[in-house]
C-alpha positions, 0 to 999 in steps of 0.5 A: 500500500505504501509503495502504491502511495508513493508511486502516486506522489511520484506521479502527481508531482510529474505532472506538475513538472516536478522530477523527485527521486527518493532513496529509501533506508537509514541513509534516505534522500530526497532528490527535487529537479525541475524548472525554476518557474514550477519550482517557484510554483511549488514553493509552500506559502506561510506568514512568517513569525519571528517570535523566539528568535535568537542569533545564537540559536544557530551555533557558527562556525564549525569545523565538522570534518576535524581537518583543522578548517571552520566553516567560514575558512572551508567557503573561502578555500572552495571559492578562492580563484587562487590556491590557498594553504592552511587553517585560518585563510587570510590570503587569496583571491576572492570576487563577490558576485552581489556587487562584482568586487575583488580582494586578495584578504579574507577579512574584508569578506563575510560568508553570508547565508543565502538564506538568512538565519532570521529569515530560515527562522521565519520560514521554519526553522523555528521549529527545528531541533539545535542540531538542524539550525547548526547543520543549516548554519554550517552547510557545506553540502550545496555551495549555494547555501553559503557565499563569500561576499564582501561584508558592505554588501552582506550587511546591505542584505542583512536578513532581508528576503527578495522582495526587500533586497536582491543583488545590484548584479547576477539577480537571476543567479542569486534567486535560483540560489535562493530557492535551492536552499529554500527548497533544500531545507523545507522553507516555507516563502510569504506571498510577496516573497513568493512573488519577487521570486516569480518576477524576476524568474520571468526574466531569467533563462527557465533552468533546472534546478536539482536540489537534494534535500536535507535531513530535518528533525523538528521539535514538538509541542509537550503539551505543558508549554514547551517542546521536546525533540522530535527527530525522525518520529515527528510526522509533519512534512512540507510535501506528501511524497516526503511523509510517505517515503518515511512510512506516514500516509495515506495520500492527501493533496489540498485543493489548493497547491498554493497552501499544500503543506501537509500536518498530522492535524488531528494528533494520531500519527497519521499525516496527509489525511483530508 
């Protein structure tokens, strides 16, 4: 029944031009490729909520393989246009697309948050456990989560999204980096959020995005006021397909694709229900 559901999924996201392919197991992966347009038309859409935000609830910067390099100095050796050495990379080469401006020293540039961290909040990750915010923080997986650019035009930017603040150049390539990393973590998008990224995609090259989801684990509610974790067991997803590829079903679409993201509503462990 399950293999039935999710062959459905598969099949109704194919026709809306989604391509997904699902890995199954302890190391399950999620794989979305499509056109930039359907998959700014697929984007889920949520008023954003800031409440109970706080910067260091995404711990910055670590060194996740041991190899002696943080977060911050892994994105300056990936995207230095010479060859760098060592741990703290002062000296090398660097061009920040946002404005087109080049240096030789580190310290005059910020790794930014394609998404910002304020913004991954407002989007979701308010529900996120501490160690998804600090995976999300520190994500070398997809080079288009985090950007070296020069620190006058990240702080112009601060935790705006596009319909507040795009790039004075590349805005097309800025907007499929920013839905990738939105799409790769399960962010939601507010209506005029939603719309600025329309806008400009319709003056860009109509590309395919592929973009692999990342592991999520989200916080509940106790029912005495706070929260505990949880982890893999949580069932609430943004899209059917990810509930039944876990096991949680059965198949549930909204009528209204603007606002399909799917909730165990009623409690019982069982998402994707009418």
């Amino acid at each position: 029944m399950k293999r039935h559901l999710a062959k459905l999924c598969v099949l109704l996201l194919a026709a809306a031009g989604l391509s997904v392919t699902t890995a199954t197991g302890a190391g399950a992966t999620t794989v979305v490729k499509a056109r930039l347009t359907v998959v700014i038309d697929n984007l889920p859409v949520a008023a954003e909520t800031r409440a109970g935000y706080d910067r260091t609830k995404f711990r910055l910067w670590v060194d996740a393989n041991g190899d002696c390099q943080d977060t911050r100095d892994e994105v300056l050796a990936a995207e230095s246009l010479v060859r760098v050495r060592g741990c703290d990379i002062r000296v090398g080469k660097w061009r920040s697309y946002y404005d087109r401006q080049v240096t030789t020293r580190s310290s005059g540039f910020d790794i930014d948050h394609l998404v910002p961290l304020a913004e991954a909040w407002d989007s979701g990750a308010g529900r996120w456990t501490a160690d998804t915010r600090r995976r999300f923080a520190n994500d070398l997986g997809d080079s288009r989560s985090l950007v070296a650019v020069t620190a006058s035009s990240n702080r112009s930017k601060a935790d705006q999204d596009p319909a507040q603040w795009q790039p004075r150049y590349d805005k097309c390539r800025y907007v499929r980096q920013w839905v990738a990393v939105k799409i790769r973590w399960s962010l939601k998008v507010n209506p005029a959020e939603k719309q600025a990224l329309r806008s400009r995609a319709s003056r860009c090259a109509d590309t395919v995005l592929t973009v692999r989801r990342a592991s999520i684990s989200r916080t509940s509610s106790t029912g005495a006021g706070g929260t505990t974790s949880g982890g893999t067991t949580d069932p609430r997803f943004d899209y059917c397909y990810q509930a039944v590829a876990a096991g949680y079903g059965p198949y549930y679409r909204s009528r209204d694709a603007e606002y399909a993201w799917y909730t165990d509503g009623d409690g019982d462990g069982v998402v994707c229900e009418s």
